[in-house]
C-alpha positions as CSV (number, residue, x, y, z in Angstrom):
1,X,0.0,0.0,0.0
2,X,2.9,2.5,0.6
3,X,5.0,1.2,-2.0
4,X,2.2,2.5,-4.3
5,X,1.4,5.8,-3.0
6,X,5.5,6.6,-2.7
7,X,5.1,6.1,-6.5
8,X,2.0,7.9,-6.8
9,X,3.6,11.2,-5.0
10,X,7.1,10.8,-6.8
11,X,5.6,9.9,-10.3
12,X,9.1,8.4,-11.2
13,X,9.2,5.7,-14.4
14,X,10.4,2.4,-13.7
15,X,13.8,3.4,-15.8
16,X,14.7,6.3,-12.8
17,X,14.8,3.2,-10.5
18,X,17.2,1.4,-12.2
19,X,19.7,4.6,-12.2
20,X,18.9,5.2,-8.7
21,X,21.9,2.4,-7.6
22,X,25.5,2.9,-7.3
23,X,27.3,1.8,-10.6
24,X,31.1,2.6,-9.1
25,X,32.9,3.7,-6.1
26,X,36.2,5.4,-6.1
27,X,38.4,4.7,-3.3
28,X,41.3,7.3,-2.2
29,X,44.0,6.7,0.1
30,X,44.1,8.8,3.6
31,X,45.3,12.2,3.3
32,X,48.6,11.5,5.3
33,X,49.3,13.7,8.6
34,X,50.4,17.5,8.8
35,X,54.0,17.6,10.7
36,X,53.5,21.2,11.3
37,X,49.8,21.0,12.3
38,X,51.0,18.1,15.0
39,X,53.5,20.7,16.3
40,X,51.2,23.2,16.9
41,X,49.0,20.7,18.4
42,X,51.8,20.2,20.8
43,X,52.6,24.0,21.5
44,X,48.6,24.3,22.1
45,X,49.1,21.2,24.6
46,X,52.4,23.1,26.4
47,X,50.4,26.7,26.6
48,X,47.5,24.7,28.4
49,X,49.7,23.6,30.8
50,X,51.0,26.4,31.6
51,X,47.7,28.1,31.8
52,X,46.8,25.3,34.1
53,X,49.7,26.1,36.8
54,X,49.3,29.8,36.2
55,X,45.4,29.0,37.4
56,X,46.4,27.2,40.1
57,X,48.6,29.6,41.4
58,X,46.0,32.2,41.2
59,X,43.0,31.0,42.8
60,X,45.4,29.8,45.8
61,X,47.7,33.1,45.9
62,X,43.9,35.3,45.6
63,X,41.7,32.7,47.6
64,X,38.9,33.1,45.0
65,X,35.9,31.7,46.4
66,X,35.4,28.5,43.8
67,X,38.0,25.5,42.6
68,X,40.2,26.3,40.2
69,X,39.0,23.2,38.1
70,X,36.3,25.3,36.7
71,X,38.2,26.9,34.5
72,X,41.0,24.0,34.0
73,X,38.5,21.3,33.2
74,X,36.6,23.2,30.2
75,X,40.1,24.1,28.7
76,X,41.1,20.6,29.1
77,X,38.1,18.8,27.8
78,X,38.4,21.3,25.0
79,X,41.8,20.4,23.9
80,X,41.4,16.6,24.1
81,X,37.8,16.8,22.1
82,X,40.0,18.9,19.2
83,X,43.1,16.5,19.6
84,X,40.9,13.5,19.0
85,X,38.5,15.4,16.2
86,X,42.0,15.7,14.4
87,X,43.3,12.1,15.2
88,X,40.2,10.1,14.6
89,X,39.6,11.7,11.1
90,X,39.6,9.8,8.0
């Protein structure tokens, strides 16, 4: 019954089915890595920890009144989500 009013709505000929399917696939080999994007990958790592001391260091020399992992734990989680988004790719 749906099968018939898909067809009715589309009003495709039996032909447009046929070329519907995949005829070929072209595979490609990986884009290999970027040495100079994995450096700055590891400068972005190195300024975060620093960041994270200088943090530290601040909210116990100040006595801010909250921990100082709620602003090193978003910075963190940030990095590592964009370090794997770049080293799980394709």
């Amino acid at each position: 019954m749906f099968a018939d009013l898909i067809r009715w709505i589309n009003r495709r000929t039996p032909e447009a089915y046929e070329q519907a399917f995949v005829t070929e696939v072209h595979a490609s080999r990986p884009v290999p890595r970027n040495p100079r994007l994995e450096n700055i990958i590891l400068v972005c790592w190195g300024l975060i920890a620093v960041k994270h001391i200088a943090v530290i260091w601040a909210v116990h020399l100040y006595a801010v009144p909250f921990h100082q992992l709620w602003i090193n734990a978003p910075t963190f989680l940030l990095g590592l989500l964009a370090t794997l988004a770049y080293y799980w790719r394709e």
